[in-house]
N, C-alpha and C positions, 0 to 999 in steps of 0.2 A: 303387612306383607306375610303371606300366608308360606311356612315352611314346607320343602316336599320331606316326603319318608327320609329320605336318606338322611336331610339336613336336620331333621330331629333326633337320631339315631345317632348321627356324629356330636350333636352336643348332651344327647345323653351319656354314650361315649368317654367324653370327659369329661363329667360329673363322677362317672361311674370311677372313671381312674383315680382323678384329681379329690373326688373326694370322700367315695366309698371306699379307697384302698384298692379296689379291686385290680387283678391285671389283667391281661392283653385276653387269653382264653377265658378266666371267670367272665370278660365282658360280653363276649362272641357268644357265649353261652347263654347268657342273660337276653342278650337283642335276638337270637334266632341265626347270628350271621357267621360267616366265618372267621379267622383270627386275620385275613387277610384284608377283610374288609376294615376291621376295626384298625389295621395299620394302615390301610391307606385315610381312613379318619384322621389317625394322627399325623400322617405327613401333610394333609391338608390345612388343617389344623396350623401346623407349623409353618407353612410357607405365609400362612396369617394372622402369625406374631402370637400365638397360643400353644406352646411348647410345655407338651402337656408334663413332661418330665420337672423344666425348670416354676410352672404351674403348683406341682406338687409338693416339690422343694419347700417352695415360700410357702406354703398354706402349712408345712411341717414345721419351719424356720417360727413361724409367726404364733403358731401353739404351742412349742415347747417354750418362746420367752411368757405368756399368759400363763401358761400350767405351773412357771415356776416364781411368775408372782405373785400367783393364788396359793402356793405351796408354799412361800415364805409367809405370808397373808395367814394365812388358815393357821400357820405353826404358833404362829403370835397370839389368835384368837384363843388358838387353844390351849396356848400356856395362860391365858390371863382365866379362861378357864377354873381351870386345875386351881389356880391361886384362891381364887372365890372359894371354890370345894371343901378348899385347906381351912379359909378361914371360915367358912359360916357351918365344917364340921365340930359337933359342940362333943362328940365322944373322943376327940385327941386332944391331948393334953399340949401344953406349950412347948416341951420339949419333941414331942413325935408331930407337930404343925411347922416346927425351924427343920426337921432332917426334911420332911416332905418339900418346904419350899427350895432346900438345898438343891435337891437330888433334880429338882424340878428348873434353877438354875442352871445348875451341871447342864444340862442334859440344851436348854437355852444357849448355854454360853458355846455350845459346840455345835449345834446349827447355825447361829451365826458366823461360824468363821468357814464352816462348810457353806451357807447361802454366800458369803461375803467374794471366798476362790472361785467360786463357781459360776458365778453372774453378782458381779458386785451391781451393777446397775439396776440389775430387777431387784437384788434384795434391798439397795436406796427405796427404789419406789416403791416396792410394798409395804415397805416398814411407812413412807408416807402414807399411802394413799390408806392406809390401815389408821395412822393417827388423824390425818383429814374426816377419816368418815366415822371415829368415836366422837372427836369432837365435836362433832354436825350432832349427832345422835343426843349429846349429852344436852346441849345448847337448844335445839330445836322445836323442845315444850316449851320454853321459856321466853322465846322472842317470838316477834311477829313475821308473817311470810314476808311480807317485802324487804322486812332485816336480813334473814334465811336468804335470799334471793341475790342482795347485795354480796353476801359474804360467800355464795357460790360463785357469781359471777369475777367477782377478785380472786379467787381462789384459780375458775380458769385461765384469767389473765395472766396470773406470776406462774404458770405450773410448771414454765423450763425452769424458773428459781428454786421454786419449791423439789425439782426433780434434782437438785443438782446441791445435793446435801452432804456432810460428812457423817461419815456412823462407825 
């Protein structure tokens, strides 16, 4: 089914909204149209179950739980990080390698209680899906693919168990 102008124009529209950010005039401007067009896009839109508002929402809803798995994720990567640094620096002594892990601690032990208030649920899952995928990584020269294979496939099977941990 071949789209007319307008009907391309209304779902670029909201794309433009829904995922460029842009709003109601940045869009008008971009298509060539007026702001009036572009509202009557979205009433249209809406009477066909596409509410570009509650559209935006969720695509907003949906990125910040990811941004802040990746952001519990990454803090972990990055402290094991630092720890290697500490240890395979051969110019600090044992005494200045114990304050660095400390401070490096600290500094751990208060992201977690910060990730923990904040989205306990995502910080569950990142902290798994962060040890799920060292230990793929560690194991994975070592076995054969169809082992690897097995031990994915079980891994997606129990993932509401696996998701649903104390920490």
């Amino acid at each position: 089914m071949k789209l007319s102008n307008a009907e391309r124009n209304r779902l670029l529209a909201r794309s433009l909204f829904v995922d460029a950010d842009k709003n109601i005039k940045q869009i008008a401007e971009t298509l060539g149209v007026s702001t009036k067009t572009i509202s009557n896009y979205q009433s249209i839109d809406k009477k066909e179950g596409f509410d570009w508002l509650t559209l935006k929402a969720s695509k907003h809803i949906q990125n910040s739980q990811e941004e802040k798995q990746n952001m519990f994720g990454e803090f972990v990567s990055y402290m094991y990080s630092i720890l290697k640094e500490i240890r395979e620096d051969e110019t600090l002594d044992a005494s200045q390698k114990a304050d660095k892990i400390v401070s490096v601690a600290d500094g751990f032990s208060k992201m977690r209680k910060v990730a923990a208030h904040e989205d306990p649920e995502a910080y569950k899952l990142g902290i798994v899906k962060h040890t799920i995928k060292t230990m793929l990584d560690i194991i994975k020269d070592n076995i054969d693919q169809e082992c690897l294979e097995v031990i994915i496939d079980c891994i997606n099977e129990k993932q509401d168990e696996l998701a649903d941990v104390s920490i």
